[in-house]
C-alpha positions as CSV (number, residue, x, y, z in Angstrom):
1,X,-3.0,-18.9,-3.3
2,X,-1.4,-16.2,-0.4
3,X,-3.4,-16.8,2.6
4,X,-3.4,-12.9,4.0
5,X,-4.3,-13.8,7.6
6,X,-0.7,-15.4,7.3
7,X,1.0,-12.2,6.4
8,X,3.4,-10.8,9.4
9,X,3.0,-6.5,8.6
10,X,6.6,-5.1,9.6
11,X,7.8,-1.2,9.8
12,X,11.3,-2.3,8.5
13,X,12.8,1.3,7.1
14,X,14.1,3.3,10.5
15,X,12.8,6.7,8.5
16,X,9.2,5.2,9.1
17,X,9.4,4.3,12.7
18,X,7.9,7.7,13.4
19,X,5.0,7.6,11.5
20,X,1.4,6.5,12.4
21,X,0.1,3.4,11.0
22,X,-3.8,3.2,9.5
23,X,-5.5,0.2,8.8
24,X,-6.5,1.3,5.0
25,X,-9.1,0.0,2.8
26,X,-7.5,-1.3,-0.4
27,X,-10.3,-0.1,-3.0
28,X,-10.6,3.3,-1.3
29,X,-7.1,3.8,-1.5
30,X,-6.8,2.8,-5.1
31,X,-9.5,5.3,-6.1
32,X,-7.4,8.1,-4.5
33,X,-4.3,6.8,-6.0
34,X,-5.6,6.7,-9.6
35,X,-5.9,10.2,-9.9
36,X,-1.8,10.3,-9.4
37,X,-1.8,10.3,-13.3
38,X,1.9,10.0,-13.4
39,X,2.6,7.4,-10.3
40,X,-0.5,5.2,-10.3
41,X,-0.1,1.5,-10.8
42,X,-3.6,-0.1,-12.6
43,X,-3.9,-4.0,-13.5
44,X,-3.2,-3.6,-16.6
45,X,0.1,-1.4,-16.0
46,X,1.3,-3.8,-13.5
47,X,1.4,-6.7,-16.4
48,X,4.3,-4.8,-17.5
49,X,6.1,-4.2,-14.4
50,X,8.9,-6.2,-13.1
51,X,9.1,-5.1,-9.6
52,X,5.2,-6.3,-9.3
53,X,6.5,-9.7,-10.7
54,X,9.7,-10.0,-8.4
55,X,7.4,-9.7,-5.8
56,X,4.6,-12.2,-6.7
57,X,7.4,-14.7,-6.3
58,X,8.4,-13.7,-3.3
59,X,5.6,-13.6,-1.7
60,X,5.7,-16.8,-2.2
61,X,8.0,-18.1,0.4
62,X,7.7,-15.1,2.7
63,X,5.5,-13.9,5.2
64,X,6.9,-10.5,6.3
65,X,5.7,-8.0,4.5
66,X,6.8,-4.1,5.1
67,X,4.0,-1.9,5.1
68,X,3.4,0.9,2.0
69,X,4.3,4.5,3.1
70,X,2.1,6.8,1.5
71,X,0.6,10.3,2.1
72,X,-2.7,11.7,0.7
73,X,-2.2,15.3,-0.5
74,X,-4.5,18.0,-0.3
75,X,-7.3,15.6,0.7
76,X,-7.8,14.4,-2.9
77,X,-5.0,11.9,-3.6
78,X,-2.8,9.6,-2.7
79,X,1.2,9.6,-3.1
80,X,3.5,6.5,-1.9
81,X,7.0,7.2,-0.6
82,X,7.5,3.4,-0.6
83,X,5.4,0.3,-1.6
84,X,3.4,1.1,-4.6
85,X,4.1,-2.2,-6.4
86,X,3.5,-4.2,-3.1
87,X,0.2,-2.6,-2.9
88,X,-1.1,-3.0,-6.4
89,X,0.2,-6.9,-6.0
90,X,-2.2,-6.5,-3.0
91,X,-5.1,-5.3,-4.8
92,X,-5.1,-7.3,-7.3
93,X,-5.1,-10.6,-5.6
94,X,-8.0,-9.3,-3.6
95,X,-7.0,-8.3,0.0
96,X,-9.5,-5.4,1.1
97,X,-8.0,-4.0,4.0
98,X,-4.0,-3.5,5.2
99,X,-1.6,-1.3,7.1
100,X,0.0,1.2,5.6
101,X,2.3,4.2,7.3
102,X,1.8,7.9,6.7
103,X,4.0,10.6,8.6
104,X,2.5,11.6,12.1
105,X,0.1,14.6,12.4
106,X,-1.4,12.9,8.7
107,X,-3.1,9.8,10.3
108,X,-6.0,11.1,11.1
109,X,-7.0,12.8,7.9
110,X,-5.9,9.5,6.0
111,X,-8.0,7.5,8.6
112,X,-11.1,9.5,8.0
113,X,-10.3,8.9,3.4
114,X,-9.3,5.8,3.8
115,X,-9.6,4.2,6.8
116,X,-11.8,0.6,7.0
């Protein structure tokens, strides 16, 4: 069992540096996310995945994790740049709120879809 209080959140791409970081609810996100028909990550898809996996073992003896960069376009979905498979690990072990990153000027507009 992860204990999440543990977890260390880290901005560790210099790209992302820039960009505003939102303390997200997990199940608000996912519903935005699941209309990204072609990019969206569900429980049962993750079985299959083996960068989901990879990561549920190394979680395991980490505690820094980068935050997901994502985006929500057009105020009805969201789109990750990086971290999709980190946040479906996420979700599906139960955390309810995290960090994530989204470009500057976005924040508040993801805030107010997402935000806890």
């Amino acid at each position: 069992m992860i204990d999440f209080s543990k977890i260390r959140w880290i901005i560790e791409r210099e790209e992302d540096e820039d960009g505003v970081v939102v303390w997200a609810s997990v199940p608000k996100v996912d519903r935005y996310w699941s209309r990204d028909d072609g990019y969206y990550l569900g429980p049962e898809t993750c079985k299959r995945q083996t960068r989901y996996w990879r990561f549920d073992e190394w979680i395991k003896t980490h505690k820094e994790v980068q935050m997901p960069v994502l985006s929500l376009v057009d105020g009805r979905l969201i789109s990750f740049t990086n971290g999709r498979h980190r946040f479906a690990w996420f979700r599906d072990h139960g955390l309810k709120a995290m960090p994530v990153i989204t470009d500057r000027g976005y924040g508040a507009a993801l805030r107010r879809a997402v935000g806890r």
